[in-house]
VMD Tcl script that builds the backbone (N, CA, C; Angstrom):
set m [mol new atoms 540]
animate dup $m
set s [atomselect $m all]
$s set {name element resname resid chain x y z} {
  {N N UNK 1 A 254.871 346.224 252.752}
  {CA C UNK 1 A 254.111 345.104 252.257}
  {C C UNK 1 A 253.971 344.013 253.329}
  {N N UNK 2 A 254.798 343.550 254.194}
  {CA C UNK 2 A 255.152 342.689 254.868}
  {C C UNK 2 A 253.656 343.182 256.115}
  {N N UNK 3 A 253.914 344.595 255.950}
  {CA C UNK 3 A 252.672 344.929 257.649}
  {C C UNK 3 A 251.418 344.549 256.984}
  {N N UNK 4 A 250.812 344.932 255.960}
  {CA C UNK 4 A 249.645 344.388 255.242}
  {C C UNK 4 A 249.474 342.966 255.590}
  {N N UNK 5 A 250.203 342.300 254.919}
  {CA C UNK 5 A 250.246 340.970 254.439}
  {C C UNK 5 A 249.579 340.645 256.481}
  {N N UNK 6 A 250.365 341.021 257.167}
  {CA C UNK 6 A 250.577 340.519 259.067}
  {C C UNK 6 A 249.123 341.160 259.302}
  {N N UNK 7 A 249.132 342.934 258.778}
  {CA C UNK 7 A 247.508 342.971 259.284}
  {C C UNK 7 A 246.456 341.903 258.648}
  {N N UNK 8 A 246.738 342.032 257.204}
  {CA C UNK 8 A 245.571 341.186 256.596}
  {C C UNK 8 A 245.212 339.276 257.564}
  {N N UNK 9 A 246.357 339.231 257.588}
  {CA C UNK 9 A 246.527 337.690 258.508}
  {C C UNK 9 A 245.922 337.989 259.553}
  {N N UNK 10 A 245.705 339.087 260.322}
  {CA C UNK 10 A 245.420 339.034 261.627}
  {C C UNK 10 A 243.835 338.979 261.550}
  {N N UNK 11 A 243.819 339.935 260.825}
  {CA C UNK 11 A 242.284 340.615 260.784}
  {C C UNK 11 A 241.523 339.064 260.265}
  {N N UNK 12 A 242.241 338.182 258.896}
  {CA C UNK 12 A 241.613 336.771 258.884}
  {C C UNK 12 A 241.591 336.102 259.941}
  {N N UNK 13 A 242.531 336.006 260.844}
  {CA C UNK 13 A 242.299 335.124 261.811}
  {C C UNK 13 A 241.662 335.386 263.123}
  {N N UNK 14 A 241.078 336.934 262.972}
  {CA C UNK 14 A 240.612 337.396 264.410}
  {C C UNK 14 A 238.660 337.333 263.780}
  {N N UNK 15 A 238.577 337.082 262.307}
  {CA C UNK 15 A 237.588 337.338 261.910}
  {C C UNK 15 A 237.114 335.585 261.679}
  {N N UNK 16 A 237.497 334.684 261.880}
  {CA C UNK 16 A 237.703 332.945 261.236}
  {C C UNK 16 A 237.632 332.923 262.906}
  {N N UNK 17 A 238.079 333.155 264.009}
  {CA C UNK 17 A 237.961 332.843 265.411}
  {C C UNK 17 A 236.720 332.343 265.932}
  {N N UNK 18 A 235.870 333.034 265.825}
  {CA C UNK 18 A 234.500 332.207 266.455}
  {C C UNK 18 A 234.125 331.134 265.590}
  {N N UNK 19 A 233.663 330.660 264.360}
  {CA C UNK 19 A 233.871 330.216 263.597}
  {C C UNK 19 A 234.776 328.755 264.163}
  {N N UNK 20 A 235.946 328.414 264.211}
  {CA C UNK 20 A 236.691 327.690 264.510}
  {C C UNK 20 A 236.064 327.381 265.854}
  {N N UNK 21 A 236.308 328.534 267.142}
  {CA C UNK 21 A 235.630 328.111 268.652}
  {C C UNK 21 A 234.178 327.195 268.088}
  {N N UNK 22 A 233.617 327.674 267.534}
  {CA C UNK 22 A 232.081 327.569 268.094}
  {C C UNK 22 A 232.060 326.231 267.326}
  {N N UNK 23 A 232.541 325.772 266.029}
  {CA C UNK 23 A 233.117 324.363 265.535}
  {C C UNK 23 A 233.732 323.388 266.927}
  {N N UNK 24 A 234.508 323.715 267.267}
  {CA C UNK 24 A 235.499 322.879 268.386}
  {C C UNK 24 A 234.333 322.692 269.458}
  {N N UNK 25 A 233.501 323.601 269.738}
  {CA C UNK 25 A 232.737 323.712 271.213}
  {C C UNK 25 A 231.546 322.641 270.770}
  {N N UNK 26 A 231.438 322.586 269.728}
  {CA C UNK 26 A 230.087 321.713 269.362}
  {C C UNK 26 A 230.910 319.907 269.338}
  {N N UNK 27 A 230.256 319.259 270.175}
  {CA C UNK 27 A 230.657 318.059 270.457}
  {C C UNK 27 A 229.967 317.267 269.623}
  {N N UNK 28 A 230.732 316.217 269.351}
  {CA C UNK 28 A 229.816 315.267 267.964}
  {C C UNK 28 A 228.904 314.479 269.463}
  {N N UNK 29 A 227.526 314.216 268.827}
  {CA C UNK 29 A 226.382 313.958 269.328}
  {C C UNK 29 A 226.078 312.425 269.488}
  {N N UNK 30 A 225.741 311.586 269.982}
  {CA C UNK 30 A 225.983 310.228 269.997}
  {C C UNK 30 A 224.323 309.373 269.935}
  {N N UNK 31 A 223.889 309.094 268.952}
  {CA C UNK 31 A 222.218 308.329 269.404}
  {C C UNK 31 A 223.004 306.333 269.245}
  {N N UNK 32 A 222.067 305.557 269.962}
  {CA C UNK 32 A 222.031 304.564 270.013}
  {C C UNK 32 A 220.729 304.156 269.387}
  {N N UNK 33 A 221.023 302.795 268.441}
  {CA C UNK 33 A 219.472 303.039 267.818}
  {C C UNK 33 A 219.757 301.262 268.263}
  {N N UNK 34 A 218.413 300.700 269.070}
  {CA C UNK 34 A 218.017 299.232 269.439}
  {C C UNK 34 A 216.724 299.184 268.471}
  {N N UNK 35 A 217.474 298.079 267.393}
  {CA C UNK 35 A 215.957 297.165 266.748}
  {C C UNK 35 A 215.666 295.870 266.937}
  {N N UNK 36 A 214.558 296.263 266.953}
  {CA C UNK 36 A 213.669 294.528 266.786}
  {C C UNK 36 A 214.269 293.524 265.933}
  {N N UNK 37 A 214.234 293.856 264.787}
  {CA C UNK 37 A 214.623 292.915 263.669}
  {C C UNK 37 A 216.275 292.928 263.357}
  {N N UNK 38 A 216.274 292.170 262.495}
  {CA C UNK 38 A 217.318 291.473 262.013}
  {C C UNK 38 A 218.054 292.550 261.168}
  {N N UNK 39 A 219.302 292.587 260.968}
  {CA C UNK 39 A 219.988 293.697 260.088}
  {C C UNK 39 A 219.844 293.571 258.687}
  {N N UNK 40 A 219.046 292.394 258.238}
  {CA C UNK 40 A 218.694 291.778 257.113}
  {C C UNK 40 A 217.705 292.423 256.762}
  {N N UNK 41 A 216.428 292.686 257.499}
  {CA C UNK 41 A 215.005 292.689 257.165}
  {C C UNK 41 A 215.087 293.934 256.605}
  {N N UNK 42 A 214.247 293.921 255.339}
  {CA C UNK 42 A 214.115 294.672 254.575}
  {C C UNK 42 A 212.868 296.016 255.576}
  {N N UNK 43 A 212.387 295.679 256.166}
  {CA C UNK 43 A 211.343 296.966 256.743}
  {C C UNK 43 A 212.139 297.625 258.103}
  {N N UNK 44 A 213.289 296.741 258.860}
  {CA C UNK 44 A 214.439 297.086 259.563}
  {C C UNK 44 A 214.824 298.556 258.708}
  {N N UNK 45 A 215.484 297.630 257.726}
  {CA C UNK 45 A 216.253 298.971 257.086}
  {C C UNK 45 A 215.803 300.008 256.356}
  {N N UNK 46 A 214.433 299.656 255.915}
  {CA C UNK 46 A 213.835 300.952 255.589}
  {C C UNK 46 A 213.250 302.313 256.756}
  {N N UNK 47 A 213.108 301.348 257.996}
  {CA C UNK 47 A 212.947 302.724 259.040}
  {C C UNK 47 A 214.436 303.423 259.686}
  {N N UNK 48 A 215.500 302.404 258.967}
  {CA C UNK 48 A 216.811 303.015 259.703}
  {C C UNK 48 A 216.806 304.134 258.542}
  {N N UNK 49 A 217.068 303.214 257.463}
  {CA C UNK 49 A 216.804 305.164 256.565}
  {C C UNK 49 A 216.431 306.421 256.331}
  {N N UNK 50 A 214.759 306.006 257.110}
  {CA C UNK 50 A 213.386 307.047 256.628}
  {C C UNK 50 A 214.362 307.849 258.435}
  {N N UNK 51 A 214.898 307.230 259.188}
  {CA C UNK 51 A 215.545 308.234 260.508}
  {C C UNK 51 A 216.648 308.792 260.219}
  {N N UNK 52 A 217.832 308.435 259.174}
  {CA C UNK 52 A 218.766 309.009 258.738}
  {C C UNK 52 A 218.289 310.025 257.929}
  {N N UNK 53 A 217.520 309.913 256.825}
  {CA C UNK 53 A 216.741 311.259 256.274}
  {C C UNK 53 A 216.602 311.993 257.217}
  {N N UNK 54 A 215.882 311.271 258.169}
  {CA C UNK 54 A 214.795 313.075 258.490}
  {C C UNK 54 A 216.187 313.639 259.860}
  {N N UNK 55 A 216.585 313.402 259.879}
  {CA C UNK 55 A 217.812 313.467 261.254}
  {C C UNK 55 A 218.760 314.552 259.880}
  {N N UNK 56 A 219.306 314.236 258.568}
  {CA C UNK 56 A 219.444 315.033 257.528}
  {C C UNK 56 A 218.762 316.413 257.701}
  {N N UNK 57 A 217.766 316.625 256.921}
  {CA C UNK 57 A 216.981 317.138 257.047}
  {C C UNK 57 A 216.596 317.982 258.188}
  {N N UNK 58 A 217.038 317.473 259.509}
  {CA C UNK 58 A 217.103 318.364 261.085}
  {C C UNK 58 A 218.492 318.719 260.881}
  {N N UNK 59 A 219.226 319.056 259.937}
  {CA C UNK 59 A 220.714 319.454 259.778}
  {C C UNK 59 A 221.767 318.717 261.142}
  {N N UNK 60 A 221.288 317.235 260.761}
  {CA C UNK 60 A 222.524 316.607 261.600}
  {C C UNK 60 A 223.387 315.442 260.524}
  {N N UNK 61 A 224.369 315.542 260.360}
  {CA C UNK 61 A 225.323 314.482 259.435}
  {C C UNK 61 A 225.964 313.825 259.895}
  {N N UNK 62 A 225.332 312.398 259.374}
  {CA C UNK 62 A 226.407 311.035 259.653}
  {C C UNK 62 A 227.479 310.801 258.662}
  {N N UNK 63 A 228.783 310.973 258.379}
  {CA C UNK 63 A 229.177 311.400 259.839}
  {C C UNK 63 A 229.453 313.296 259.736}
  {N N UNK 64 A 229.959 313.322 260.620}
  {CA C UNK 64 A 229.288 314.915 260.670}
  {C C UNK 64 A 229.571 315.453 262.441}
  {N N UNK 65 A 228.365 315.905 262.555}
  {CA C UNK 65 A 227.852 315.873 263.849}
  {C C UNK 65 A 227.194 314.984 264.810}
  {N N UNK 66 A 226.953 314.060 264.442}
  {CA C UNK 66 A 226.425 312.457 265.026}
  {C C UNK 66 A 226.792 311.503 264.689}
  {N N UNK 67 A 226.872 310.865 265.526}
  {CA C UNK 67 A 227.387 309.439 265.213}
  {C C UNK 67 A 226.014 308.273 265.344}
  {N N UNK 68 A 225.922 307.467 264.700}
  {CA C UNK 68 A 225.303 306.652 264.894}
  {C C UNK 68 A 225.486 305.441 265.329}
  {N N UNK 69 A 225.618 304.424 266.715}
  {CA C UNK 69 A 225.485 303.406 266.903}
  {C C UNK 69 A 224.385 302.315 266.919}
  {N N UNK 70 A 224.323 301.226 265.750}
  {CA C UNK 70 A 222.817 300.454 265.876}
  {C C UNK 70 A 223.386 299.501 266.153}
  {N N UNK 71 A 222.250 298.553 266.874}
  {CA C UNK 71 A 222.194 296.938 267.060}
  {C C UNK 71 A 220.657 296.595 266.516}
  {N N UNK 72 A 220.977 295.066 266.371}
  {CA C UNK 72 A 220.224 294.917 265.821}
  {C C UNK 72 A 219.479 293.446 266.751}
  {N N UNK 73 A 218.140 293.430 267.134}
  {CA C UNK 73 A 218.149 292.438 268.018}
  {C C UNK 73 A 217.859 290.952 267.587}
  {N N UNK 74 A 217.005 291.096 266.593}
  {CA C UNK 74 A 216.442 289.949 265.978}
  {C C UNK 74 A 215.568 289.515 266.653}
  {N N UNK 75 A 214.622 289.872 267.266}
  {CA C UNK 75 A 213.191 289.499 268.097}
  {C C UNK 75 A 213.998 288.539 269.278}
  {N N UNK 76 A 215.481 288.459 269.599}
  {CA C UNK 76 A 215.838 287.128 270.298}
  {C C UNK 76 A 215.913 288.651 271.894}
  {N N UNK 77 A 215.099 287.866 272.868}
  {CA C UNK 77 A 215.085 288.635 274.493}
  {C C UNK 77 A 216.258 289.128 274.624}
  {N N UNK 78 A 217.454 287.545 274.909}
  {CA C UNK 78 A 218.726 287.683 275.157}
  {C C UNK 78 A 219.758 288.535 274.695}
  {N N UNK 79 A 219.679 288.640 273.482}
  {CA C UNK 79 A 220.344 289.290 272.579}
  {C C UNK 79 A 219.623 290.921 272.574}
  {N N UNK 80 A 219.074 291.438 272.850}
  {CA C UNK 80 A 218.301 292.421 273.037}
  {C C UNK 80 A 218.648 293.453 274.561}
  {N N UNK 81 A 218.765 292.518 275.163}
  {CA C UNK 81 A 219.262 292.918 276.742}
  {C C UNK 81 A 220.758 293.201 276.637}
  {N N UNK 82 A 221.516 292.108 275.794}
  {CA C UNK 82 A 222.635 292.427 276.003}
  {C C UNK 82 A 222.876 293.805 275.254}
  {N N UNK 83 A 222.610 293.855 273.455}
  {CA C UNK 83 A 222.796 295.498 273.221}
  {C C UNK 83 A 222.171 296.615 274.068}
  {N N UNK 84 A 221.134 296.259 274.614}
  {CA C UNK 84 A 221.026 297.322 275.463}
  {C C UNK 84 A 221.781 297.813 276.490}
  {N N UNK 85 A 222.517 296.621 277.106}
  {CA C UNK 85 A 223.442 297.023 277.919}
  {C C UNK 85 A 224.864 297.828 277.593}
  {N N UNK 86 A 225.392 296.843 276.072}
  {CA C UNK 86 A 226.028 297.163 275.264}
  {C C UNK 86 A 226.139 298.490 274.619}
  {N N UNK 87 A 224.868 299.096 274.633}
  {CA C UNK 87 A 224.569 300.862 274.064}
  {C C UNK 87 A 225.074 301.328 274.676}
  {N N UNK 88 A 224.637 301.357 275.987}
  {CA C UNK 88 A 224.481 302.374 277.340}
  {C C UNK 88 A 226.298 302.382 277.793}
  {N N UNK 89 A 226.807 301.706 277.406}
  {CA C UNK 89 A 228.155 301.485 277.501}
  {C C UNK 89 A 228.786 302.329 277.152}
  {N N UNK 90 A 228.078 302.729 275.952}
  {CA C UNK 90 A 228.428 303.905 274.674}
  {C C UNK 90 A 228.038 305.523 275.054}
  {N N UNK 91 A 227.783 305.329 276.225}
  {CA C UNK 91 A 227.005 307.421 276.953}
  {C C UNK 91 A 226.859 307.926 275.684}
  {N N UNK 92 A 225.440 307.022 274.898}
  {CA C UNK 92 A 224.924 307.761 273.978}
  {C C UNK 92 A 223.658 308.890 274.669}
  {N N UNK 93 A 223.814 309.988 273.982}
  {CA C UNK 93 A 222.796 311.095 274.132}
  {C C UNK 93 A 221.411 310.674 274.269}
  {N N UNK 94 A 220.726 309.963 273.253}
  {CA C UNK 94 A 219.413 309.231 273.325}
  {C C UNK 94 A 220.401 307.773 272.646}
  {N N UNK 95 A 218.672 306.763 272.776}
  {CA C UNK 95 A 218.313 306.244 272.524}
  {C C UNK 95 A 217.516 305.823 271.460}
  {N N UNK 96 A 217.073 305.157 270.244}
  {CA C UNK 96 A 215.884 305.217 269.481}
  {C C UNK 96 A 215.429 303.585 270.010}
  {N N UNK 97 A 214.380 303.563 270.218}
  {CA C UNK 97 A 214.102 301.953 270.631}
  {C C UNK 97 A 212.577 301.678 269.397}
  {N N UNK 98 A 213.225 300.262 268.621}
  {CA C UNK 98 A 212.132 299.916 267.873}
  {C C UNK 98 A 211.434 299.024 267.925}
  {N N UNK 99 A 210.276 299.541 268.558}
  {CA C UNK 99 A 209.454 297.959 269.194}
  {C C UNK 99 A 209.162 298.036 271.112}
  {N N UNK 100 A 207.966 297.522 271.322}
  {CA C UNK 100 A 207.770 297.672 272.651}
  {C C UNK 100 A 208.872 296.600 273.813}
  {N N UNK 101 A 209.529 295.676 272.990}
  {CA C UNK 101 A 210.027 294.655 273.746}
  {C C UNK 101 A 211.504 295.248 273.846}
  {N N UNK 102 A 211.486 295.862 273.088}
  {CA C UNK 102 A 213.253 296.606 272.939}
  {C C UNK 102 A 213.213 298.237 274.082}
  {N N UNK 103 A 212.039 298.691 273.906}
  {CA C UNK 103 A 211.831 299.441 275.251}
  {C C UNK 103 A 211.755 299.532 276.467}
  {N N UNK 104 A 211.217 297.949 276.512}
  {CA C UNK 104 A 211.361 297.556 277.842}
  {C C UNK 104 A 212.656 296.965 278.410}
  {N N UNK 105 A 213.049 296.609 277.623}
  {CA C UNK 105 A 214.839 296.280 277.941}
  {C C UNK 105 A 215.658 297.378 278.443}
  {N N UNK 106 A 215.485 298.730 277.537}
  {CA C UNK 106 A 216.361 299.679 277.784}
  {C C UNK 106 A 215.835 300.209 279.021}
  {N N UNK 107 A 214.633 300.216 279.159}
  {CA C UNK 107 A 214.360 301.544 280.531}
  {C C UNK 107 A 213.943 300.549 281.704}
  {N N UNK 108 A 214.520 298.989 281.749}
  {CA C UNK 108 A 215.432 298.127 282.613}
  {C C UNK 108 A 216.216 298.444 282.704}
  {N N UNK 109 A 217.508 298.756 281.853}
  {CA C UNK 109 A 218.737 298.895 282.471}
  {C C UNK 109 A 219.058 300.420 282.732}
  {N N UNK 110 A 218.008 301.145 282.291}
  {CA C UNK 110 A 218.384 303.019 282.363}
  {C C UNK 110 A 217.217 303.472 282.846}
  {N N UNK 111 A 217.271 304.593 283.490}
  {CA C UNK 111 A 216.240 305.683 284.187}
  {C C UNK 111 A 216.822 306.990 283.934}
  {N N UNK 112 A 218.022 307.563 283.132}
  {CA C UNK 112 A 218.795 308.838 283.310}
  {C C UNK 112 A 218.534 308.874 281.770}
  {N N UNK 113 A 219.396 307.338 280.746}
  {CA C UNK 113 A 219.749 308.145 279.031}
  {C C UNK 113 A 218.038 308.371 279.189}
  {N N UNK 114 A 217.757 308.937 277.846}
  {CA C UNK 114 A 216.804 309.472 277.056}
  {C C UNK 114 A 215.973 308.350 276.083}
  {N N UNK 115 A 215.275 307.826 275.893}
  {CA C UNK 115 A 214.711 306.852 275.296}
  {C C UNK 115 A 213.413 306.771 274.276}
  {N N UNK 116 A 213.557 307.504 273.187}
  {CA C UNK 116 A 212.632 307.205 272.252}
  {C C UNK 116 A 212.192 306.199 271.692}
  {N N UNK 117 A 210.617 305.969 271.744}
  {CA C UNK 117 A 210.207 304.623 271.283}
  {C C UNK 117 A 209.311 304.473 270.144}
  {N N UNK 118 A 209.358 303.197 269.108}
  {CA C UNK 118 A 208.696 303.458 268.156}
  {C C UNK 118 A 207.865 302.243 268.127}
  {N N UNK 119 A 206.632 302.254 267.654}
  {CA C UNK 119 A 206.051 300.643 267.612}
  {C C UNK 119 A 205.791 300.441 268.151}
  {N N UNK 120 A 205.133 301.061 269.755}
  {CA C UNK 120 A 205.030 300.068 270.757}
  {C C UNK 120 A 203.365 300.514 271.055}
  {N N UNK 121 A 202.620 299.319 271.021}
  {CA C UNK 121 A 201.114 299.308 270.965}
  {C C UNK 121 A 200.718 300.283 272.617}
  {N N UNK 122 A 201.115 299.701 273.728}
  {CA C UNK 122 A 200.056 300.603 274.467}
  {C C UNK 122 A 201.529 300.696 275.493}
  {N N UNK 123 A 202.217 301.850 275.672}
  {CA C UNK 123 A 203.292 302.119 276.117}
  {C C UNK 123 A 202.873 302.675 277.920}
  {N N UNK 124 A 201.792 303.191 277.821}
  {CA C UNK 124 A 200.813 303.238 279.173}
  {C C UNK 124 A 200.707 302.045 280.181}
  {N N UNK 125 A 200.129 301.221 279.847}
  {CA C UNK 125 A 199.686 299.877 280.163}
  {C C UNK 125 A 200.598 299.104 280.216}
  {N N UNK 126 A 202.237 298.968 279.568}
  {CA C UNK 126 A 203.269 298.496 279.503}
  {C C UNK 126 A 204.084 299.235 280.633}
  {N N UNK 127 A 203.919 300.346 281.229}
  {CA C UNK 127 A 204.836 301.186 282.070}
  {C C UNK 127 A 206.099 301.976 281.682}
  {N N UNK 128 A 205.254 301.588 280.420}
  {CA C UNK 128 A 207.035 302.515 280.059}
  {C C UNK 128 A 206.798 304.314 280.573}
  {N N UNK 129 A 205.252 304.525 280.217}
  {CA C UNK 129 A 205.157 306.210 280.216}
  {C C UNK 129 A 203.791 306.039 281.330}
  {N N UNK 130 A 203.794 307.428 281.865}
  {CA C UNK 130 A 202.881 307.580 282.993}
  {C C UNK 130 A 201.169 307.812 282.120}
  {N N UNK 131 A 201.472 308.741 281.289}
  {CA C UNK 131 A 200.520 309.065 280.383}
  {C C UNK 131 A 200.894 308.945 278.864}
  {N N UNK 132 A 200.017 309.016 277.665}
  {CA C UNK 132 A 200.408 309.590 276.503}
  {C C UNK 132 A 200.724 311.600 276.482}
  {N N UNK 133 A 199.852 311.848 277.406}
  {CA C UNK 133 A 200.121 313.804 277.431}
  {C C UNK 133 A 201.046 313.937 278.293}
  {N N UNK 134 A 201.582 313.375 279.075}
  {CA C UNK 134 A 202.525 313.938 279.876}
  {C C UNK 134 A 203.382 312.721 280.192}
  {N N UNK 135 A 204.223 311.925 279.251}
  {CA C UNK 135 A 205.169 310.757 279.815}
  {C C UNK 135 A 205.835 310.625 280.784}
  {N N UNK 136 A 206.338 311.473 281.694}
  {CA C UNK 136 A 207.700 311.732 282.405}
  {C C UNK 136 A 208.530 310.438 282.101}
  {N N UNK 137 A 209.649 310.323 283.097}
  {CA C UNK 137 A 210.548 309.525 282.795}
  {C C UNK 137 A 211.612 310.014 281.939}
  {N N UNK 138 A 212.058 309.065 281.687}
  {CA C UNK 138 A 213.046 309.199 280.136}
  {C C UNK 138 A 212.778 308.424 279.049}
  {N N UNK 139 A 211.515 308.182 279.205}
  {CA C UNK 139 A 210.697 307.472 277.907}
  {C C UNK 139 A 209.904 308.524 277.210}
  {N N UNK 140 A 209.883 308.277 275.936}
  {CA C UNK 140 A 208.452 309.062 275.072}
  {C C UNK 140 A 208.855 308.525 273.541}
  {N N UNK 141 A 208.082 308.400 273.073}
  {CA C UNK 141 A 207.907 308.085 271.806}
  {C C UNK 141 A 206.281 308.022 270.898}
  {N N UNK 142 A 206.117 307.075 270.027}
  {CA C UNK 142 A 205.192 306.754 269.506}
  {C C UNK 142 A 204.440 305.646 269.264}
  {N N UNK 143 A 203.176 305.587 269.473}
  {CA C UNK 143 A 202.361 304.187 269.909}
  {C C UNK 143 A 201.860 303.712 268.248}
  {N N UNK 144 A 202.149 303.184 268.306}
  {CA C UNK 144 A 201.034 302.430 267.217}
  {C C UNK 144 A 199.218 301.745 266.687}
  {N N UNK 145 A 199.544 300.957 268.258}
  {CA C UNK 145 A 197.768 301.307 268.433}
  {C C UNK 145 A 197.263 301.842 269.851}
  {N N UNK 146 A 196.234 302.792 269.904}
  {CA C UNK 146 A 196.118 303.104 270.921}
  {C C UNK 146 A 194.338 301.991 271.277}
  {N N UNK 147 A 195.117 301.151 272.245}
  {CA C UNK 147 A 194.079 300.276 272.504}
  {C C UNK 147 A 192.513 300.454 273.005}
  {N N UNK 148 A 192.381 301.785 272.875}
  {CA C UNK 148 A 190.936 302.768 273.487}
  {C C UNK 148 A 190.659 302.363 272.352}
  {N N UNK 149 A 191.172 302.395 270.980}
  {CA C UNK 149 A 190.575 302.290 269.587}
  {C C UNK 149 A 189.617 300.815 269.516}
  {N N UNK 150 A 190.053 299.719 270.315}
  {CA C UNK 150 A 189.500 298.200 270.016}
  {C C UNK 150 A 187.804 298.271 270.359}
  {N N UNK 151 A 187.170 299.086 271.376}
  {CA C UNK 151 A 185.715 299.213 271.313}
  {C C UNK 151 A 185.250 299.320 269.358}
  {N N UNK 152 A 186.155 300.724 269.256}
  {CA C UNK 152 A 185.507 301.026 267.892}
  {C C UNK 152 A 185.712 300.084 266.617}
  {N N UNK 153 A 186.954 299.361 266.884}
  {CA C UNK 153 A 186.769 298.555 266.065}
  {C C UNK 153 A 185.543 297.209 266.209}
  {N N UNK 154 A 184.679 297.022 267.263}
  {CA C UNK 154 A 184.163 296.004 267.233}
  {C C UNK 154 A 182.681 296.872 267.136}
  {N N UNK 155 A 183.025 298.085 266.697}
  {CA C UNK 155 A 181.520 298.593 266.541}
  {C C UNK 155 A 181.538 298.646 264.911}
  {N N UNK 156 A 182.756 298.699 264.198}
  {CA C UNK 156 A 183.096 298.899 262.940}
  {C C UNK 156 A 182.408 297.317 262.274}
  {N N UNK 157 A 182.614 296.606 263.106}
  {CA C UNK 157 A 183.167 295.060 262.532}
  {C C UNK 157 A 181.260 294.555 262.762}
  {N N UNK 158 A 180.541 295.321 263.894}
  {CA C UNK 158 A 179.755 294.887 263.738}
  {C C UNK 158 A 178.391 295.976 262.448}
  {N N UNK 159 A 179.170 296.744 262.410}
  {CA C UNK 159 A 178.636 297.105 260.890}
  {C C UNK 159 A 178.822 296.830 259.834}
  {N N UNK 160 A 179.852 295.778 259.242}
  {CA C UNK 160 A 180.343 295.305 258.229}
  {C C UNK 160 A 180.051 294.140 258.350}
  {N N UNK 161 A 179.669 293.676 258.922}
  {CA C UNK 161 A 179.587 292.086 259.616}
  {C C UNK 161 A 178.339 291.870 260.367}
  {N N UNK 162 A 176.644 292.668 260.293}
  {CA C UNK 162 A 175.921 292.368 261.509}
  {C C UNK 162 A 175.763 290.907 261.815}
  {N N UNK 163 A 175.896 290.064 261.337}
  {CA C UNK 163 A 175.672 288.586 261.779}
  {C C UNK 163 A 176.632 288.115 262.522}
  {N N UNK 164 A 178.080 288.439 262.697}
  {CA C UNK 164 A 178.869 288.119 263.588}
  {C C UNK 164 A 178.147 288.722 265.091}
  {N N UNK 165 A 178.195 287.230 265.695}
  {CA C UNK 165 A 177.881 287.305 267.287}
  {C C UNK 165 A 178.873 287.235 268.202}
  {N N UNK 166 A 180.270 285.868 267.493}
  {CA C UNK 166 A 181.133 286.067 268.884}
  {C C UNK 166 A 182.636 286.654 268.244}
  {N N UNK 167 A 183.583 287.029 268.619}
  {CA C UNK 167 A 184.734 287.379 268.110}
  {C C UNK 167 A 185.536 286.893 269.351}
  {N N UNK 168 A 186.869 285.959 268.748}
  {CA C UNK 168 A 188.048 286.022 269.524}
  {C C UNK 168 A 189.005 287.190 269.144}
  {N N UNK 169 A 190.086 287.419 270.483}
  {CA C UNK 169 A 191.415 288.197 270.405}
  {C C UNK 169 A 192.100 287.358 270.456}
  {N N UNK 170 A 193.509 287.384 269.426}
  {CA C UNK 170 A 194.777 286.325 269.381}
  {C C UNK 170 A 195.922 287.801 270.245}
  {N N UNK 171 A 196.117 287.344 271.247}
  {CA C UNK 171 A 197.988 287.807 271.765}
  {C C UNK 171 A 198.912 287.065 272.061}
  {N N UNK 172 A 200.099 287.417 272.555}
  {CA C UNK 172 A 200.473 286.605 273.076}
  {C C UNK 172 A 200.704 287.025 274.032}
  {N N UNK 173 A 200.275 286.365 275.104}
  {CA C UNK 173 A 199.909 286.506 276.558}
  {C C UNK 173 A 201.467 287.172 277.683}
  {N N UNK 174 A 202.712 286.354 276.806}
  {CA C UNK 174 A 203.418 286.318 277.307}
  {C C UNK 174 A 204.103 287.894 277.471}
  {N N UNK 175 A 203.993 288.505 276.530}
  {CA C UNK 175 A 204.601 290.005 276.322}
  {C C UNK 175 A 203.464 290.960 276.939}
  {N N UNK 176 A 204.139 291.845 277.961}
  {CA C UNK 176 A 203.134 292.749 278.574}
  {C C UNK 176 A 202.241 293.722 277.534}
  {N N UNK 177 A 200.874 293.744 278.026}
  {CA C UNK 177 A 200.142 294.554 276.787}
  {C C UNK 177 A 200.386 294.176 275.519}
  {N N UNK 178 A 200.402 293.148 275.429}
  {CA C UNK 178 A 200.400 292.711 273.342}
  {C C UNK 178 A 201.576 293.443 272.786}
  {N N UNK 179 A 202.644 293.488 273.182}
  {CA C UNK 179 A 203.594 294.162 272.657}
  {C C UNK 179 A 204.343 293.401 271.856}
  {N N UNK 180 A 204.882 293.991 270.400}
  {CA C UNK 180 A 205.399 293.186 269.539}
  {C C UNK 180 A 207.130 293.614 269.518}
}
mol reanalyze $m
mol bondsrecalc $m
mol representation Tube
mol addrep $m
């Protein structure tokens, strides 16, 4: 009875072996997520969610297999630079950057992490990416408006509107490419 019992043990534990390795070999995964807004703002925390879903959903678990580190910037420059510096501290895997002004912070202080971007109107024209088809770098993400679109909107506006003759643009001058 005793050799059973030792084979049966063996054969569990020679059969549970990879299993255990291939558990141990998988390293918990590290993203840094830089936002714009405030840890308050209600549309903050609804895109930190709608990324914890779908990151779910890509079979990764907080906690789990990833960890999640966020900051939160509050539209303030200063405070923005510093978590960014503050991330990178953290040899997180990527990056998530929300907002064109929070992108430009990070891929100031980095050229190696990985840097996904969300929100950011013309990421071309800002320098973050070489192209939209081919970014290189360690930037890529998603634009929000692609500013080729503003002809058509003033062809739109003058079909809804033929009596409008002059139109102003409001930016603010100060942020490269109208970036919010």
């Amino acid at each position: 009875m005793r050799r059973r019992q030792f084979l049966s043990l063996l054969g569990g534990a020679a059969a549970a072996y990879p299993l255990a390795a291939r558990a141990q070999s998988e390293r918990m995964r590290r993203i840094g997520v830089l936002m714009s807004t405030t840890a308050e703002d209600a549309e903050g925390q609804a895109r930190i969610a709608a990324f914890l879903q779908g990151l779910r959903q890509a079979g990764w678990a907080v906690p789990g297999n990833v960890q999640i580190d966020a900051r939160w910037g509050a539209g303030d420059a200063e405070r923005i630079r510093k978590y960014a510096t503050e991330l990178l501290a953290l040899a997180p895997d990527v990056i998530l950057a929300s907002g064109g002004a929070v992108a430009g912070s990070l891929l100031q202080a980095t050229r190696t992490v990985p840097i996904v971007f969300t929100l950011t109107p013309d990421p071309v024209g800002a320098g973050f990416v070489q192209s939209l088809a081919h970014p290189g770098g360690n930037a890529t993400g998603f634009t929000s408006i692609e500013y080729g679109m503003s002809g058509k909107w003033l062809e739109l506006m003058r079909e809804v509107a033929p009596g409008v003759t002059r139109v102003a643009v409001l930016r603010d001058s100060s942020l490269p490419a109208g970036i919010a």
